[in-house]
C-alpha positions as CSV (number, residue, x, y, z in Angstrom):
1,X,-102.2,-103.2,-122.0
2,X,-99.2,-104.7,-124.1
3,X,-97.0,-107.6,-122.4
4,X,-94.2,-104.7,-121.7
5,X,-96.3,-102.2,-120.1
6,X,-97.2,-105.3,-117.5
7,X,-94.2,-106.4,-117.1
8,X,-92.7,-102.9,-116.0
9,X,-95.5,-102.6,-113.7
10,X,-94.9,-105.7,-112.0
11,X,-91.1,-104.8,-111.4
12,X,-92.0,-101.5,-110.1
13,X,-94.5,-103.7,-107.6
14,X,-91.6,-106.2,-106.9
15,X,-89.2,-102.9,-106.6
16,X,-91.8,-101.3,-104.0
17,X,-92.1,-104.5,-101.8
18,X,-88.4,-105.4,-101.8
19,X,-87.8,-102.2,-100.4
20,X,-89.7,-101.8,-97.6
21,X,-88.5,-105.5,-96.6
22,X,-85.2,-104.6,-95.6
23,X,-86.9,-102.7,-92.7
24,X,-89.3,-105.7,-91.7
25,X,-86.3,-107.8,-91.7
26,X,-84.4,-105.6,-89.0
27,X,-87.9,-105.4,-87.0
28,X,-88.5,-109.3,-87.3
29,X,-84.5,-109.8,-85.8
30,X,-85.3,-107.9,-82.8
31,X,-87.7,-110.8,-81.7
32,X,-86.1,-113.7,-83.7
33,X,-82.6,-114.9,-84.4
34,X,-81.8,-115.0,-88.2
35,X,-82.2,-118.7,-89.1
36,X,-85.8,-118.5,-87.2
37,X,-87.0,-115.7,-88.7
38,X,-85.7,-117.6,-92.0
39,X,-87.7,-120.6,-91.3
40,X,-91.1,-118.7,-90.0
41,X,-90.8,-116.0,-93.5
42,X,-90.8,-119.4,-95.4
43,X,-93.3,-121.4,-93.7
44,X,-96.0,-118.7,-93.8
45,X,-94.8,-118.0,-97.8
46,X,-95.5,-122.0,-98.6
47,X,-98.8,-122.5,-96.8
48,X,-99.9,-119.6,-98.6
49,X,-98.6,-121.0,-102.4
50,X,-100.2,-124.0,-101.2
51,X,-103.7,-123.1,-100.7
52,X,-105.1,-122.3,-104.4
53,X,-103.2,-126.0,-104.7
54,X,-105.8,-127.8,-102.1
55,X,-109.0,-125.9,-103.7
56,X,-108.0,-126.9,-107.1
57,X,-107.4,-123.0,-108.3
58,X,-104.0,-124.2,-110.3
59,X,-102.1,-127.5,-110.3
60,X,-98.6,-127.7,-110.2
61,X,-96.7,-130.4,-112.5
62,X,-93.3,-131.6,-111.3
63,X,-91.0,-134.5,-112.7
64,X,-88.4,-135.6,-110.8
65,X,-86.1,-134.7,-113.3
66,X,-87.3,-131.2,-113.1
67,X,-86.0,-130.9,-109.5
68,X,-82.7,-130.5,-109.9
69,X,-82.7,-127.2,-112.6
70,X,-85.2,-125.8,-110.4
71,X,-83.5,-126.7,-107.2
72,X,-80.6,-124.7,-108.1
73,X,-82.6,-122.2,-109.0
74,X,-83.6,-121.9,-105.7
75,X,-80.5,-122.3,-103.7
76,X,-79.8,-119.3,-105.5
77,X,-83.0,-117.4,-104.5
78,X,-84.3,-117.7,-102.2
79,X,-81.6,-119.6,-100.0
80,X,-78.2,-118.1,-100.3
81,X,-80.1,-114.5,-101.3
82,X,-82.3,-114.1,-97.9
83,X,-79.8,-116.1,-95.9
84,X,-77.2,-113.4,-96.7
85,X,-79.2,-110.6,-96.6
86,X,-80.7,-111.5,-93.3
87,X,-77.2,-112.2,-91.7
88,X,-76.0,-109.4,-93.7
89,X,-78.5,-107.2,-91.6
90,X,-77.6,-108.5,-88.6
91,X,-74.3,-106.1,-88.7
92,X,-75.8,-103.3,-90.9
93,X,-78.4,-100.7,-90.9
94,X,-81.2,-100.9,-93.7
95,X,-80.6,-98.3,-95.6
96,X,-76.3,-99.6,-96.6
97,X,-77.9,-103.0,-97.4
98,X,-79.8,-101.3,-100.0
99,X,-77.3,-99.4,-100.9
100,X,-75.0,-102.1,-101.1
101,X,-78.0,-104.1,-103.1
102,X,-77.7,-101.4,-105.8
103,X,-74.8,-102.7,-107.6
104,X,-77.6,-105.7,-108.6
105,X,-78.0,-104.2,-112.1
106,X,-74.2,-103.8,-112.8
107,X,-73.1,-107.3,-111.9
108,X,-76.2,-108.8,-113.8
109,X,-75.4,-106.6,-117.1
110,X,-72.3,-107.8,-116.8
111,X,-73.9,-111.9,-116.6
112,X,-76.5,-111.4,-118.8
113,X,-73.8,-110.4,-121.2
114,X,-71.9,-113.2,-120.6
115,X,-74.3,-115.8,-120.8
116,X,-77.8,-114.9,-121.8
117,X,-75.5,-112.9,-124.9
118,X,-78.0,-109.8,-124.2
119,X,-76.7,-106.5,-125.8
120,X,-77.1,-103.5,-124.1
121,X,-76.7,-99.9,-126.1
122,X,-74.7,-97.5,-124.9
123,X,-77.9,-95.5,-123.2
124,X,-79.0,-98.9,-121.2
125,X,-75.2,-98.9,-119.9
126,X,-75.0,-95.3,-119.3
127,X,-78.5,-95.2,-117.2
128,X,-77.5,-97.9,-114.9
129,X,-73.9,-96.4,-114.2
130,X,-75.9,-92.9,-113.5
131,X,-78.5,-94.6,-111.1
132,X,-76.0,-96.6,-109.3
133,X,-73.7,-93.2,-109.1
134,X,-76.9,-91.3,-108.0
135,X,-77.8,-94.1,-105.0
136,X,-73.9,-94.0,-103.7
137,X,-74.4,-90.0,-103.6
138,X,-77.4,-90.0,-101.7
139,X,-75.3,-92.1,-99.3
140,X,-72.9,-90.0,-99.0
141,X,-74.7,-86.9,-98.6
142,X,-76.5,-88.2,-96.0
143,X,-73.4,-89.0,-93.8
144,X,-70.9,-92.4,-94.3
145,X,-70.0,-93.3,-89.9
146,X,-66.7,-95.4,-90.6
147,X,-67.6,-95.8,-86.5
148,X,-70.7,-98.4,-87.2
149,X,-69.3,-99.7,-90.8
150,X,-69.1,-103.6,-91.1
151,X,-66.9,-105.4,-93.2
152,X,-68.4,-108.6,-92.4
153,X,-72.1,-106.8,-93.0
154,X,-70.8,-105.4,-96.6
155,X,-69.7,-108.4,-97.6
156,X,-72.6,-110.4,-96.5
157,X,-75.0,-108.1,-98.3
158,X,-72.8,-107.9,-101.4
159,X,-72.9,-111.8,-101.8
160,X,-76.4,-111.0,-101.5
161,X,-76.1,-109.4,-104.5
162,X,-74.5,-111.6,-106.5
163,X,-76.7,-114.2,-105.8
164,X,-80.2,-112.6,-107.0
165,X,-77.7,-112.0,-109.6
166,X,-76.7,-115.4,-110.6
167,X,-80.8,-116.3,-110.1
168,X,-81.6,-113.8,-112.4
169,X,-79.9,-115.6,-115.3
170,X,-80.7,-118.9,-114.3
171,X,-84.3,-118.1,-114.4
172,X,-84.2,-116.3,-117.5
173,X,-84.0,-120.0,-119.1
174,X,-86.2,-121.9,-116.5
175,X,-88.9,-119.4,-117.4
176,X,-89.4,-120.3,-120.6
177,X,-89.6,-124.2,-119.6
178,X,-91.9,-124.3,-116.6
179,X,-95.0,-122.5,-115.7
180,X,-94.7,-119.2,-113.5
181,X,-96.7,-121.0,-110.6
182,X,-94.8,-123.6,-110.9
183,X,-90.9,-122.5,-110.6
184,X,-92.7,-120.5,-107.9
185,X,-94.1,-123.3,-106.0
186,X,-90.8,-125.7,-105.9
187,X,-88.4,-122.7,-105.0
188,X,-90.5,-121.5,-102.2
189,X,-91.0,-125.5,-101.0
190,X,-86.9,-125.9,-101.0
191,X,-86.4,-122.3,-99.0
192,X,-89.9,-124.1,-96.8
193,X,-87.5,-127.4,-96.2
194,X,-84.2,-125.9,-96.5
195,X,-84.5,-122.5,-93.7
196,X,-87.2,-125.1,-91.2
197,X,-84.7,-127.7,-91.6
198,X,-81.4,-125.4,-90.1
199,X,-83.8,-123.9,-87.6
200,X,-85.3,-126.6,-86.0
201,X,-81.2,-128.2,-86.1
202,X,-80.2,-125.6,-84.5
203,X,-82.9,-125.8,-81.9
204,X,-82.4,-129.3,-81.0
205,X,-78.4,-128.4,-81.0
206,X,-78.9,-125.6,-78.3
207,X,-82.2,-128.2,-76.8
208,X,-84.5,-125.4,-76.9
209,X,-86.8,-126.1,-79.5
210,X,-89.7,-124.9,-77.1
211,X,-88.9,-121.8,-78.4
212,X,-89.2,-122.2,-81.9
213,X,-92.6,-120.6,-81.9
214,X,-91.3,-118.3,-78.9
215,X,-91.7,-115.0,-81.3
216,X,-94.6,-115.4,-82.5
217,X,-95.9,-113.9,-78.9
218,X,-94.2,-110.8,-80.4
219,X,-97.4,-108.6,-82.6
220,X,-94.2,-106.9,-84.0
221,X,-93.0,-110.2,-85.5
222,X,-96.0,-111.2,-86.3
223,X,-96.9,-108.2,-88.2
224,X,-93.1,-108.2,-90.1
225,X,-93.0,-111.7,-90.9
226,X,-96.3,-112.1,-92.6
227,X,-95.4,-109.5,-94.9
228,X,-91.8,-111.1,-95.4
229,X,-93.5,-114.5,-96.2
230,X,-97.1,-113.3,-98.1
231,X,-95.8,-110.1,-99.8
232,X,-91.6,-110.2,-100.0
233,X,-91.1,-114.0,-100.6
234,X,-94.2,-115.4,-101.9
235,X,-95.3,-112.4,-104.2
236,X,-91.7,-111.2,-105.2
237,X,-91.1,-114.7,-106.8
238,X,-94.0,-114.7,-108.8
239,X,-93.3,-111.1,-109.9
240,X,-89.6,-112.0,-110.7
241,X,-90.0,-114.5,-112.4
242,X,-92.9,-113.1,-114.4
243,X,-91.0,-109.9,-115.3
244,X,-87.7,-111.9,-116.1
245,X,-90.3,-114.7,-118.3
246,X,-91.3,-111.0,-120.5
247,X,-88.2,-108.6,-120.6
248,X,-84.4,-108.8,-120.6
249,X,-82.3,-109.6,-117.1
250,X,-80.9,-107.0,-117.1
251,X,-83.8,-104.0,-117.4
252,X,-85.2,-106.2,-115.0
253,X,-82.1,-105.5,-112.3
254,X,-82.4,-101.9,-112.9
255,X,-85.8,-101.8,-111.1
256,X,-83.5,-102.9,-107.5
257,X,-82.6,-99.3,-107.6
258,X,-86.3,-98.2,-106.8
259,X,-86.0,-100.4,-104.0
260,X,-82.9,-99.1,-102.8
261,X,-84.1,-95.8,-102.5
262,X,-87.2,-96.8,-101.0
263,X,-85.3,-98.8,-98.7
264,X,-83.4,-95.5,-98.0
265,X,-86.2,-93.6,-97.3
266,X,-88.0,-96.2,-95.2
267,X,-84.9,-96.9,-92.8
268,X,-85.2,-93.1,-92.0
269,X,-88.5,-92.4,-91.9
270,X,-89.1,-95.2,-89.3
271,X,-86.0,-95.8,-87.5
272,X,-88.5,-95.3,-84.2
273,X,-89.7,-98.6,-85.2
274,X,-86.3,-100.2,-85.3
């Protein structure tokens, strides 16, 4: 199987997780508040990049001048990504995040234009327009309430958006410097310190921090956040940034559509769960 074919199947892999992770996300903030349920998705993502690193399965090789271009990076995604898309989701159902997250592949055409200088044929441009135009149909057919609409939600979600965006770009270039484990590694260490950092503030601010660990009592958040950490932080990364290290940012972006409408479907389907 050629390098393409791969990568394609990874995105559609990264596609299918992100999807369904909109609906953990709204399960997990039925236990937790957003900036806990931030802090637990990340611890359990980092303990798991960090055990092939303590039995000597793959080695990770940081300067300290190689912090900073990956730090960004990762304020980028995960940071400012899952921190507005969890917020976000706090005030809006599932299925308008994703639809809302289906203007990914517009905005980054338009940035990978801009900056990476990639050229898109008229097709490429015509397909994403269609896909987008098909997702906001859906929506519609299926009903628009104006009674539970959020401003604050939309907006929240849509900077979302622009933020896996931006990351898209970025890593584009870091991929082609640092190993895939690697940029991995570091961004999910600064979403680790940065998310456990706010938390834990925020505990000591309110002097609860007994109940830092209070949701895990919760088999519902138990169940959501390890496959938030393991599956949609830990595993995403790694198939982001080895789809964007093999194919163009934007074909990459396109795949968010597959999400949305699996997102669509799952915040449907299991709305008992919710």
């Amino acid at each position: 199987m050629n390098l393409h074919k791969k990568a394609y199947l990874a995105a559609l892999l990264y596609a299918s997780i992100i999807g369904l992770s909109f609906m953990l996300v709204k399960i997990a903030l039925t236990v937790a508040s957003p900036t806990d349920t931030l802090a637990h998705r990340f611890t359990i993502a980092f303990v798991f990049a960090t055990l092939p690193v303590l039995f000597g399965k793959v080695r990770v090789k940081v300067a300290v001048s190689d912090l900073l271009p990956i730090f960004s990076l990762a304020l980028l995604y995960p940071v400012l990504f899952f921190t507005f898309q969890v917020f976000g989701l706090v005030y809006t159902s599932s299925s308008e995040a994703g639809i809302i997250q289906a203007t990914v592949p517009i905005f980054t055409l338009i940035l990978a234009t801009l900056f990476l200088k990639e050229h898109s044929s008229m097709g490429q441009k015509v397909s994403i327009l269609s896909s987008v135009s098909g997702v906001i149909y859906i929506f519609i057919m299926n009903g628009f309430s104006m009674e539970n609409y959020s401003i604050k939600g939309t907006l929240l979600i849509l900077l979302s958006a622009l933020s896996v965006s931006f990351y898209s770009i970025l890593a584009k270039k870091l991929t082609k410097k640092y190993t895939l484990f690697t940029l991995t590694y570091v961004m999910t260490f600064f979403g680790f310190i940065t998310f456990n950092g706010w938390a834990i503030t925020n505990h000591m601010v309110e002097k609860d921090l007994v109940h830092f660990f209070t949701p895990f009592l919760s088999w519902k958040f138990i169940l959501a956040v390890f496959y938030l950490g393991v599956l949609s932080s830990l595993c995403t990364l790694l198939l982001s940034n080895y789809v964007l290290s093999k194919i163009e940012a934007s074909k990459k972006s396109v795949f968010s559509n597959l999400a949305t409408l699996i997102t669509m479907i799952a915040g449907v389907r299991f709305t008992f769960i919710m």
